[in-house]
C-alpha positions as CSV (number, residue, x, y, z in Angstrom):
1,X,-35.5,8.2,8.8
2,X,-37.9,9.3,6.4
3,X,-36.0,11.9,4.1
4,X,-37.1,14.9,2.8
5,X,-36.4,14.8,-1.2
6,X,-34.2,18.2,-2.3
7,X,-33.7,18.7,-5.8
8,X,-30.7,21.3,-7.0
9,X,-31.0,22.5,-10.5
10,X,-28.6,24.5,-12.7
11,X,-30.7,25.5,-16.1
12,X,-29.8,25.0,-19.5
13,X,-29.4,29.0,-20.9
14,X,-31.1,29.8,-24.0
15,X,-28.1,32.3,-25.0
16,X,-25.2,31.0,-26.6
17,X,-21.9,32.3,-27.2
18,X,-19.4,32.1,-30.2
19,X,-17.1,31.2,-27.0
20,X,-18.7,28.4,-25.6
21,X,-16.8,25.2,-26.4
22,X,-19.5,22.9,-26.1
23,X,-21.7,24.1,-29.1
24,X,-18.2,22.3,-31.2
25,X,-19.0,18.6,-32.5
26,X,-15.5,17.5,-31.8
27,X,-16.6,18.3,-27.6
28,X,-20.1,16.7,-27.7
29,X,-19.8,14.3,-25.3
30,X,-18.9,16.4,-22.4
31,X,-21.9,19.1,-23.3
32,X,-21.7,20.1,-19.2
33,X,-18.8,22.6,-20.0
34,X,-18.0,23.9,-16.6
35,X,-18.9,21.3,-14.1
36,X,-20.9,23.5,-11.7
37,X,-19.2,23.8,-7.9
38,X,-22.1,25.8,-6.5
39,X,-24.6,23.4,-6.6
40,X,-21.8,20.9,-4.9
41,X,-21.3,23.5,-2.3
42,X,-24.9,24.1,-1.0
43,X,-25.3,20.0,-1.1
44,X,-22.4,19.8,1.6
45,X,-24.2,22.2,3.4
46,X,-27.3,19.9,3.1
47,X,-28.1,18.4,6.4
48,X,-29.4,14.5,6.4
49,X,-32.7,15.2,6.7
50,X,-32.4,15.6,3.4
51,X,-31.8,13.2,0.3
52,X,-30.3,15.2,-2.7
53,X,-30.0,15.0,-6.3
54,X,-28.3,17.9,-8.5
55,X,-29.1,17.8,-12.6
56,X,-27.4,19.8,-14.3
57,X,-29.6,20.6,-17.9
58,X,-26.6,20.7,-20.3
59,X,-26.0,16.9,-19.6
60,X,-29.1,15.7,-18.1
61,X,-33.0,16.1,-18.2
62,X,-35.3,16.4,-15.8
63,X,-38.2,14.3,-15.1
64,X,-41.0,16.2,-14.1
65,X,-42.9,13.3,-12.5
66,X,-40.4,12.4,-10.4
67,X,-42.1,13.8,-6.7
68,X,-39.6,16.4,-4.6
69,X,-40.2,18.3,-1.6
70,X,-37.9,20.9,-2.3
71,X,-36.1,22.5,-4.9
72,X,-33.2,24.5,-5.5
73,X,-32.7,26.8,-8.3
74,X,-29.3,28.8,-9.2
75,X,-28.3,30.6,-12.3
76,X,-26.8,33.7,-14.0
77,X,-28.9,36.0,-16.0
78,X,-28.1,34.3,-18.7
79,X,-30.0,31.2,-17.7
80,X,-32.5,33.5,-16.2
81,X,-35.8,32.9,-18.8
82,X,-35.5,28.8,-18.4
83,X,-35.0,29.1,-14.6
84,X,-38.5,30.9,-14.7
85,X,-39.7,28.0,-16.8
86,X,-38.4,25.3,-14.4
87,X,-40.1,27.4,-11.1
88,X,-43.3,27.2,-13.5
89,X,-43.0,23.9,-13.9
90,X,-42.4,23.0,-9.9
91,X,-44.6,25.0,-8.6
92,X,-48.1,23.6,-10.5
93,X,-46.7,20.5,-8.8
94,X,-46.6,22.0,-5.9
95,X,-43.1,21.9,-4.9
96,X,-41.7,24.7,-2.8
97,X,-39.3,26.1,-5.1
98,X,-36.2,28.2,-3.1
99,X,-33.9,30.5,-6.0
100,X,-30.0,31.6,-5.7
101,X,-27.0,32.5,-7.2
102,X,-25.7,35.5,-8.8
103,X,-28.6,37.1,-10.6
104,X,-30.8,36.5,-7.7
105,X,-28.8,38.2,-5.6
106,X,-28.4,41.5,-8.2
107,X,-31.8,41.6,-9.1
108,X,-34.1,39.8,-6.7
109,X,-37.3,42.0,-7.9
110,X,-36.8,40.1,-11.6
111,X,-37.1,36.3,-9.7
112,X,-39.1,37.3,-6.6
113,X,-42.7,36.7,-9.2
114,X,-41.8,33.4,-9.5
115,X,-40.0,31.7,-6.3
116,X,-41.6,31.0,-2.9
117,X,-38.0,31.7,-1.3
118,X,-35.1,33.5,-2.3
119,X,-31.5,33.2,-1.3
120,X,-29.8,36.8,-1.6
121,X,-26.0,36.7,-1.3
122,X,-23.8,33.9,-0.3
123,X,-25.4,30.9,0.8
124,X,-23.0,29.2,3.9
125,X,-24.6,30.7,6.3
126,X,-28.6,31.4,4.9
127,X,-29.0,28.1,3.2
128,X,-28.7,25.7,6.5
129,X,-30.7,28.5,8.2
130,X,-33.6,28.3,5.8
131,X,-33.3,24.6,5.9
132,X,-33.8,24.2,10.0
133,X,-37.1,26.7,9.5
134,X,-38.0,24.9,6.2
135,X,-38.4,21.6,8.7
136,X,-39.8,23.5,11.3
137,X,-42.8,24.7,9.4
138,X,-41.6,28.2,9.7
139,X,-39.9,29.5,6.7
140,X,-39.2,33.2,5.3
141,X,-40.1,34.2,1.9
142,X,-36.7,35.8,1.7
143,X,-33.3,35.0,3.1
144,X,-30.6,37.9,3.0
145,X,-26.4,37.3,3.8
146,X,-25.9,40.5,5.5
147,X,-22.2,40.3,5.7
148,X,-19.4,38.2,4.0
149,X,-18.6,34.9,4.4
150,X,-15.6,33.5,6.7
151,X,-13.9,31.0,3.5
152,X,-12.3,29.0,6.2
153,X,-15.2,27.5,6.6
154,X,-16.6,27.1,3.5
155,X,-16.9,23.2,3.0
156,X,-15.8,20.6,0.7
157,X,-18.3,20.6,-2.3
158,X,-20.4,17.6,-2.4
159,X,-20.4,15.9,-5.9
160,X,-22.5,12.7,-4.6
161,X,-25.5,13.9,-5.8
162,X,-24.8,14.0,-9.4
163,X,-25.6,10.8,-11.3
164,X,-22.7,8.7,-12.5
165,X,-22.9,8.7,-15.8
166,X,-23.2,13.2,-15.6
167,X,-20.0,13.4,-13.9
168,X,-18.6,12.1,-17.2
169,X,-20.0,14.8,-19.3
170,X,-17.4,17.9,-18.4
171,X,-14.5,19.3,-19.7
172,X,-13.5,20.8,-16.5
173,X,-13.9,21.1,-13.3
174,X,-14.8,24.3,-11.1
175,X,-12.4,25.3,-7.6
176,X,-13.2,28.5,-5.8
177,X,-10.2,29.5,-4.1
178,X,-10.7,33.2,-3.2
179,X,-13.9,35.9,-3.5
180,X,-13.9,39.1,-4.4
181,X,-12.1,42.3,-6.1
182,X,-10.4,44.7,-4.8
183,X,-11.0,47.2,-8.0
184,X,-14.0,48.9,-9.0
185,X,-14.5,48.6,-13.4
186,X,-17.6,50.5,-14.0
187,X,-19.1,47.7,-15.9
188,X,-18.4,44.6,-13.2
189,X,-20.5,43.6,-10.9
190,X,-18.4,41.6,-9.0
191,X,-18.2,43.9,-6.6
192,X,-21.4,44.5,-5.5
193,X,-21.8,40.7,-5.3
194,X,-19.0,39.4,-3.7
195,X,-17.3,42.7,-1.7
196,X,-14.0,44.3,-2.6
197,X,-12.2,43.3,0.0
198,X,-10.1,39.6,-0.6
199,X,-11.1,36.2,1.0
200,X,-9.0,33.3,0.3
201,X,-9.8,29.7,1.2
202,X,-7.2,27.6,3.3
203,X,-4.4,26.7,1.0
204,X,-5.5,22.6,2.2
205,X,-9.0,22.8,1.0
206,X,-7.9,24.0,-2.1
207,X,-5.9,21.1,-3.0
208,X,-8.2,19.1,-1.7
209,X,-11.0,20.7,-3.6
210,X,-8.7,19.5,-6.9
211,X,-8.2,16.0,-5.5
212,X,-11.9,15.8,-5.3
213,X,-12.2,16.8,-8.9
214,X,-9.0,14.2,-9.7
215,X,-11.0,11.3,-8.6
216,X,-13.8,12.0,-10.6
217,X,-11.7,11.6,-13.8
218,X,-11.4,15.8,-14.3
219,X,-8.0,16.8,-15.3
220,X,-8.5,20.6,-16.1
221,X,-9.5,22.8,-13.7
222,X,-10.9,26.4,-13.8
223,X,-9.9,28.6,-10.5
224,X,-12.9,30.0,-10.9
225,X,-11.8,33.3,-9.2
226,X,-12.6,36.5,-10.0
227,X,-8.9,37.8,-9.6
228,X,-6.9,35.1,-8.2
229,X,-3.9,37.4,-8.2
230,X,-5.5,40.4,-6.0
231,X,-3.3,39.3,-2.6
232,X,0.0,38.2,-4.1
233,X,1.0,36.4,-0.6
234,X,-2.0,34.5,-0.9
235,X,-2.3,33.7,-4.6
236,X,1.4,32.6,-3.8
237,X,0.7,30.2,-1.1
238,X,-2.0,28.4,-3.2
239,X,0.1,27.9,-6.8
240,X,3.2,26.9,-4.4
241,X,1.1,24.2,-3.0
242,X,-0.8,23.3,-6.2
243,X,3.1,22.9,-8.0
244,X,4.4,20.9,-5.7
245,X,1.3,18.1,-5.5
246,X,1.2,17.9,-9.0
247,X,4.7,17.1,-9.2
248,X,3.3,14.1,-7.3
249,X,1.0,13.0,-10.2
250,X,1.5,10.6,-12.9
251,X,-1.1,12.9,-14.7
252,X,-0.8,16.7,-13.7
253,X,-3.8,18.3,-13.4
254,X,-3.9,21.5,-15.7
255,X,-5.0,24.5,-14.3
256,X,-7.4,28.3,-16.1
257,X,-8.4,31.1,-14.2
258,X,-8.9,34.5,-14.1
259,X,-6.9,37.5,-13.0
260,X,-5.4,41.0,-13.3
261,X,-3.1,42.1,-15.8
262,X,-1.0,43.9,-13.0
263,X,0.5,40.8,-11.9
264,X,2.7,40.7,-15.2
265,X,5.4,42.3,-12.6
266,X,5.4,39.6,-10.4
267,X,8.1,37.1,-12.0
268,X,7.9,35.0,-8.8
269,X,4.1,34.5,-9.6
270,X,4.5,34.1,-13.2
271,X,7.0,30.9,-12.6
272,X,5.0,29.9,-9.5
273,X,1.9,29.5,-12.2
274,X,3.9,28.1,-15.1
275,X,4.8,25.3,-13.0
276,X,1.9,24.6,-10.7
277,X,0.5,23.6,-14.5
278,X,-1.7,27.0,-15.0
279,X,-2.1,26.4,-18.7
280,X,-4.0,30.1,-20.1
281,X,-5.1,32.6,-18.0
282,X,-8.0,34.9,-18.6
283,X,-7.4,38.7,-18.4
284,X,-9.7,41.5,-18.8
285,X,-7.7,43.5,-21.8
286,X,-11.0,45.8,-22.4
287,X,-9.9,48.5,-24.8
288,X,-6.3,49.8,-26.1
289,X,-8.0,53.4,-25.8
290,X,-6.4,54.8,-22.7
291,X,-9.9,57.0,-22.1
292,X,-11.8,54.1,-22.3
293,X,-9.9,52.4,-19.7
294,X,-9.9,55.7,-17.7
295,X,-13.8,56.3,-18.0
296,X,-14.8,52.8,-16.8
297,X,-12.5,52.8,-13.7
298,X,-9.6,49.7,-15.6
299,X,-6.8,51.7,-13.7
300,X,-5.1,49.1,-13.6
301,X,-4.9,48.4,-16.9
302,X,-3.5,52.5,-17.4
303,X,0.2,53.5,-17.2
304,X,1.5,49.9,-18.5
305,X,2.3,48.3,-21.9
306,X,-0.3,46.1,-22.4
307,X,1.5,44.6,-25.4
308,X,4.5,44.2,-23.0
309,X,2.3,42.8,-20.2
310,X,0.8,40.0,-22.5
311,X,4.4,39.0,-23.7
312,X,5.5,38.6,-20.4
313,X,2.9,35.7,-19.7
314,X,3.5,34.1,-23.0
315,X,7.3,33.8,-21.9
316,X,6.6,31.8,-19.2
317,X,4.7,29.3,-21.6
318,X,1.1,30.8,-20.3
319,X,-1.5,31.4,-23.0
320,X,-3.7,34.7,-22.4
321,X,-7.1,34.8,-23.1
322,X,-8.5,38.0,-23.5
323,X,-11.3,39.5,-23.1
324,X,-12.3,43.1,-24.6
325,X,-15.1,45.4,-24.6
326,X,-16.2,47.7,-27.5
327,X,-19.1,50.3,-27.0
328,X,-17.5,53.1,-24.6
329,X,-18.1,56.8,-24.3
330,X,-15.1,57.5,-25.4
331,X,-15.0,54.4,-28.3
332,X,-15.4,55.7,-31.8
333,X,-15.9,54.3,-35.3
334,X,-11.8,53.7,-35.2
335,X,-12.1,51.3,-32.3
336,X,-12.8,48.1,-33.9
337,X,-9.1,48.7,-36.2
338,X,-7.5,49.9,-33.2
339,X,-8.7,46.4,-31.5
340,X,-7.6,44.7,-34.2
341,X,-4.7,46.3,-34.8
342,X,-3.8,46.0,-30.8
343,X,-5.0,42.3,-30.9
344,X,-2.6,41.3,-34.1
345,X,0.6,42.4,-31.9
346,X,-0.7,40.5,-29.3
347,X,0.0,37.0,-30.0
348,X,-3.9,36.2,-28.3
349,X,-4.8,33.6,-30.2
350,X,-7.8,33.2,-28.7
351,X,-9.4,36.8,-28.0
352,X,-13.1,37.5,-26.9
353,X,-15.3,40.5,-27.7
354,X,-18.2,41.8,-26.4
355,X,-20.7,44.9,-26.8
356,X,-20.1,47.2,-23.4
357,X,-23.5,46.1,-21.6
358,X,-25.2,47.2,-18.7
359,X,-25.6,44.8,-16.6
360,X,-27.9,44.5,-13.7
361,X,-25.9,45.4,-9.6
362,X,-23.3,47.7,-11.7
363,X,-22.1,51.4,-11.5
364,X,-22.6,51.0,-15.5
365,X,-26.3,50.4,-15.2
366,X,-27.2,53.3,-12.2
367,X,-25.2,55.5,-14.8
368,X,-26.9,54.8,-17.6
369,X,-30.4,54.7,-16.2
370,X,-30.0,58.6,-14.9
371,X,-28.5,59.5,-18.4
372,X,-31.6,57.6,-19.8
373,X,-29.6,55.7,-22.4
374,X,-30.6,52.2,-20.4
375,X,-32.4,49.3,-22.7
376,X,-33.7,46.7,-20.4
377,X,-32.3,43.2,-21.4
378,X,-35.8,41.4,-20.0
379,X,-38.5,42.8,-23.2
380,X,-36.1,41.7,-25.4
381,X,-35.1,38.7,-24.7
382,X,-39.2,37.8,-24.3
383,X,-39.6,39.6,-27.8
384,X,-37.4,37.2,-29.9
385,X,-36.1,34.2,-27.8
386,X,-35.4,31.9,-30.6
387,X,-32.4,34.8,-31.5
388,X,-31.1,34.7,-28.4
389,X,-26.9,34.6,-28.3
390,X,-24.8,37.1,-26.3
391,X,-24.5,39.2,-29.3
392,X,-27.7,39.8,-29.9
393,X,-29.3,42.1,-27.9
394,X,-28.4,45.4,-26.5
395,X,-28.7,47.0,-22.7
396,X,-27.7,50.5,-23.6
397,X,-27.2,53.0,-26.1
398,X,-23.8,54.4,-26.9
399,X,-22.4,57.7,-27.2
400,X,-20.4,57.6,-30.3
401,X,-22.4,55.4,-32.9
402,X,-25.7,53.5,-33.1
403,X,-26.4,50.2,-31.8
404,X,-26.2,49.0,-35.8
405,X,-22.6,50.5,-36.0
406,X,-21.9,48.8,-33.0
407,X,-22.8,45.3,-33.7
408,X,-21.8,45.8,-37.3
409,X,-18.3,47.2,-35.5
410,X,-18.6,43.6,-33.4
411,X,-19.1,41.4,-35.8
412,X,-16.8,42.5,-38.5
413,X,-13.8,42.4,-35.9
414,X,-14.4,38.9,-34.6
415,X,-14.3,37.7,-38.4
416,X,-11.2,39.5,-38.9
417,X,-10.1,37.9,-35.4
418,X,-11.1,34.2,-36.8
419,X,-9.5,34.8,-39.9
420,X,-7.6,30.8,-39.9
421,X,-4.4,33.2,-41.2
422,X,-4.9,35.9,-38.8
423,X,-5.4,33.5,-35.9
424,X,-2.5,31.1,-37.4
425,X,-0.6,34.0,-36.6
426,X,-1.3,34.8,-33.4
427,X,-0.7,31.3,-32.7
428,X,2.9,31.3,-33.7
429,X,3.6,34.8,-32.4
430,X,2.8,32.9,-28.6
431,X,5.1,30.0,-29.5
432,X,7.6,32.2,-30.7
433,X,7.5,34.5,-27.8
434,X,8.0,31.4,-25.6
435,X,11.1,29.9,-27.5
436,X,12.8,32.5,-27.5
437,X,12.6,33.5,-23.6
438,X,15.3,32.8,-21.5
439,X,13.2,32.5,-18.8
440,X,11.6,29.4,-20.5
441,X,15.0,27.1,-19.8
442,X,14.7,26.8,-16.0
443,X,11.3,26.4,-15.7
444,X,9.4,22.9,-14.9
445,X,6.0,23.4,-16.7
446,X,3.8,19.9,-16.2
447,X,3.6,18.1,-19.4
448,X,0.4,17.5,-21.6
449,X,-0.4,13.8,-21.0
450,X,-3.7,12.2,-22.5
451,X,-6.2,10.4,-20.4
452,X,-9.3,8.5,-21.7
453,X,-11.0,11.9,-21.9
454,X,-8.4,13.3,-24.2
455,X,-8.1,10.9,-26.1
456,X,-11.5,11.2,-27.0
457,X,-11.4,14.6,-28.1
458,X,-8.2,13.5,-30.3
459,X,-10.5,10.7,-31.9
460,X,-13.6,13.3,-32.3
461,X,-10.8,15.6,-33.7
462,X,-9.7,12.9,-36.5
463,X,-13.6,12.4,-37.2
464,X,-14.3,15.6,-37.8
465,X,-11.5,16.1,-40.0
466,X,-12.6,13.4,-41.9
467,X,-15.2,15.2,-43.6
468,X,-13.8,18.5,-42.5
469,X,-13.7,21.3,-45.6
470,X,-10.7,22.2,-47.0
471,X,-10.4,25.2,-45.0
472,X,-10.5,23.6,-41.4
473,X,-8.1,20.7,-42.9
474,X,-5.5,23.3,-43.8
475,X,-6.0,25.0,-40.9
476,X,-5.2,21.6,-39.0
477,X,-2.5,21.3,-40.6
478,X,-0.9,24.4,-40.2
479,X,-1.7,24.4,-36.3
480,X,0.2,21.0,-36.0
481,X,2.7,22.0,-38.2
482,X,3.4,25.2,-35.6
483,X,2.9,23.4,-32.5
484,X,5.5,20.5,-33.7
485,X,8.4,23.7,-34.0
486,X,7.6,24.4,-30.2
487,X,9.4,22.7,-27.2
488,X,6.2,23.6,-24.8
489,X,5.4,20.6,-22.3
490,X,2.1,21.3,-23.4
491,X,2.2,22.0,-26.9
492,X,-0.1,19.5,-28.3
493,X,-2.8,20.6,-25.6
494,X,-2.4,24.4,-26.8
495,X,-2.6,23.8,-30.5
496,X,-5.4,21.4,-30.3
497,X,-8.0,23.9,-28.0
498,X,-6.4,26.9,-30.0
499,X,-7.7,24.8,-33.2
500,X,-10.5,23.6,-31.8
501,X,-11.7,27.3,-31.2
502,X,-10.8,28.8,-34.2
503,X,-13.3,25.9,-36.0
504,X,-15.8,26.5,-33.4
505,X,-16.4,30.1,-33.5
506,X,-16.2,30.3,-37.3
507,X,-18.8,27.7,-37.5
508,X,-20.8,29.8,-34.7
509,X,-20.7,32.8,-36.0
510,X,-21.7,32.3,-39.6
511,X,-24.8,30.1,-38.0
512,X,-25.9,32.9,-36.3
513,X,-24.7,35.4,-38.5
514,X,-24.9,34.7,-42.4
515,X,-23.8,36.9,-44.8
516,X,-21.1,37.9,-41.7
517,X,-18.0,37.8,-44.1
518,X,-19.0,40.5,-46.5
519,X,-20.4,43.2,-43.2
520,X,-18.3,46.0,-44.1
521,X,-16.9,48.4,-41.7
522,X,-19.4,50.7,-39.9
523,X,-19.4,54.2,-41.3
């Protein structure tokens, strides 16, 4: 059989982030990050026709003379400029170039220019569809998922296609276990991409989707849901059967992902996820100013002790990362002390903060266009691309300060944030928090063992200290020093990524940002 030749691509993004752990030294050698599932996905959905290959740009470039009939093109909007590049690129060749993924599917008029095809919404049932017309001679310009997807049959991602020596290159490994959200935050677009309404995969493909990742030498694992909690039943089903096969493990597989602060109720969950091995969870905090919460629609978030909430995780032994937005209608020049001030009781060690933006398939974005306060992302990245990081440029204006106050607001909290004694802090207030739980002495958290892969990031750890400045050494010290007072299975493992990010988004943001420690507060 003489086999078409399909390249997938996921792009390198220009934009970096102070939260991105693979700008740090001591990660180098897995610069992939997140190892992509997508890509995986649409390969299993690949007939044999076809021969594929997937690159991945963060570990692996791509040769340009190497012929392809097709090729495949995802990305977020973030990786939006360099996807247009690569299309270029393809197309002079004379490749048919087909684009999907998120931003596609939010903003298809910004990639239509470029792409002979376009893949709008979820790509199960489109993608083998264009495929059969694609070898028929009788293919669409643009492909359209009219209605959701049925997850039961969603197959097995497809890793074949990356090269060997890639699949060494990650840090962790992507499972999708559920889509959608069932609220509606002003600012997300999660909604509009993937539907309000839940869909779970079969509690079997899950696990199997990890044992996939197991073989290829991946030991953490993002769930890379959008609210994993949203259908407790369900969530339940999957961390139940996730618990008991790592308990079958000589090396547990460790476990992120993302989901609502409302499950903080739910002690059954709670202990479900402590021991199924779900390390740190990612929560959208937002704002400790109730009207903020009220105005973007974070109901969730309203009529509870967030403080409270938070503590309740860190019982169970599960770090929180959170995630808040500064920028609101109703956010003054107080908010960025009020953050703080919130974000010191929190024991967070690791805390994330972003400009509000308005971001392309959002209620945010229609808003802001009819109050004519929208700045369109697009001119501006063009305008300056070799400034591009995701604090950089702006996609509306707020009510209650200008943009200057708002990303002098930005930046002089996230160095008050990364502060080695303000984070050491928050560090010991989570281990504390967990020692002294009584919840902590029946559960059966997986322990921290190291692999070949981290034992690497130990010995990169030790390099870099080597040479270290006395700053980051004392800091090292004092984050062992906390982490050897703590009974956690996974102590070691917590300490070193909490170090590892203090180091890396101090070193970030004074790159990007010089002069950042003496910004004073916005007035």
């Amino acid at each position: 059989m003489n086999r078409k030749k399909l390249l997938l691509v996921f792009p390198k993004s220009p934009i970096s982030s102070y939260a991105d752990l693979r700008f740090s030294e001591i990660m180098a050698q897995m610069p992939g990050g997140f190892m992509n599932v997508a890509l995986p996905t649409v390969a299993a959905l690949t007939p044999r026709e076809f021969e594929v290959r997937i690159i991945d740009e963060n570990v692996e470039p791509i040769d340009f003379h190497t012929p392809y009939d097709l090729v495949g093109i995802t990305g977020f909007v973030t990786q939006f400029f360099r996807a247009q590049e690569l299309a270029e690129e393809f197309r002079k060749r004379g490749t048919l170039v087909v684009c999907g993924g998120p931003s596609v599917s939010l903003s298809p008029e910004r990639w239509r220019p470029f792409a002979d095809v376009l893949i709008i919404g979820e790509a199960e049932r489109i993608w083998p569809q264009f495929l059969r017309d694609y070898l028929n001679d009788s293919y669409k310009n643009e492909y359209r998922e009219s209605e959701r997807f049925d997850l039961t049959h969603s197959p097995i991602p497809d890793y074949s296609g990356f090269s060997p020596s890639s699949r060494k290159k990650y840090m962790l490994g992507l499972v999708q276990a559920s889509r959608g959200c069932p609220h509606s935050c002003e600012f997300c677009s999660v909604g509009a991409y993937m539907g309000r309404k839940m869909r779970y995969k079969p509690v079997d493909t899950v696990v199997q989707e990890v044992e996939e990742l197991k073989k290829l030498g991946i030991g953490l694992v993002l769930i890379a849901d959008d609210n994993l909690s949203a259908e407790r039943s369900q969530a339940k089903a999957i961390l139940t059967a996730l618990r008991d096969w790592n308990r079958g493990q000589r090396r547990p597989t460790l476990f992120i992902t993302q989901l609502s602060i409302d499950v903080a109720t739910d002690d059954e969950f709670l202990e479900l996820a402590a021991e199924a091995g779900m390390t740190a969870v990612q929560i959208g905090i937002e704002s400790p100013c109730v009207e903020s919460l009220k105005e973007t629609g974070k109901h969730q978030n309203v009529g509870t002790d967030l403080l409270q909430d938070i503590k309740k995780f860190q019982e169970y032994g599960i770090t929180v990362i959170s995630t808040c937005i500064v920028g609101f209608d109703h956010d003054g020049l107080s908010i960025f002390k009020d953050q703080l001030d919130f974000h010191m009781q929190s024991a967070v060690p690791n805390t994330q903060i972003y400009p509000l933006q308005a971001l392309d398939g959002t209620a945010l974005k229609r808003r802001i266009v009819r109050e004519n306060r929208y700045l369109d992302w697009e001119p501006q990245y063009r305008s300056k691309p070799e400034q591009l990081y995701n604090l950089s440029s702006f996609t509306m204006i707020p009510k209650q300060m200008s943009l200057q106050q708002l990303q002098a607001g930005t930046f002089w909290l996230l160095w008050k944030l990364y502060d080695p004694e303000a984070f050491l802090l928050r560090l010991k207030g989570f281990f504390t928090n967990y020692e002294t739980s009584t919840r902590r002495q029946n559960l059966r958290i997986p322990r921290y063992r190291l692999d070949r892969k981290r034992w690497g990031i130990v010995l990169r750890l030790l390099k870099f200290l080597a040479r270290a400045s006395r700053t980051d050494r004392r800091s090292f010290w004092a984050t062992v020093k906390i982490g050897l007072r703590s009974s956690h299975p996974q102590r070691f493992g917590v300490a070193a990524m909490a170090y590892i990010t203090l180091v890396n988004t101090r070193k970030f943001l004074l790159s990007r940002v010089p002069g950042i420690a003496e910004i004073p507060y916005p007035s």
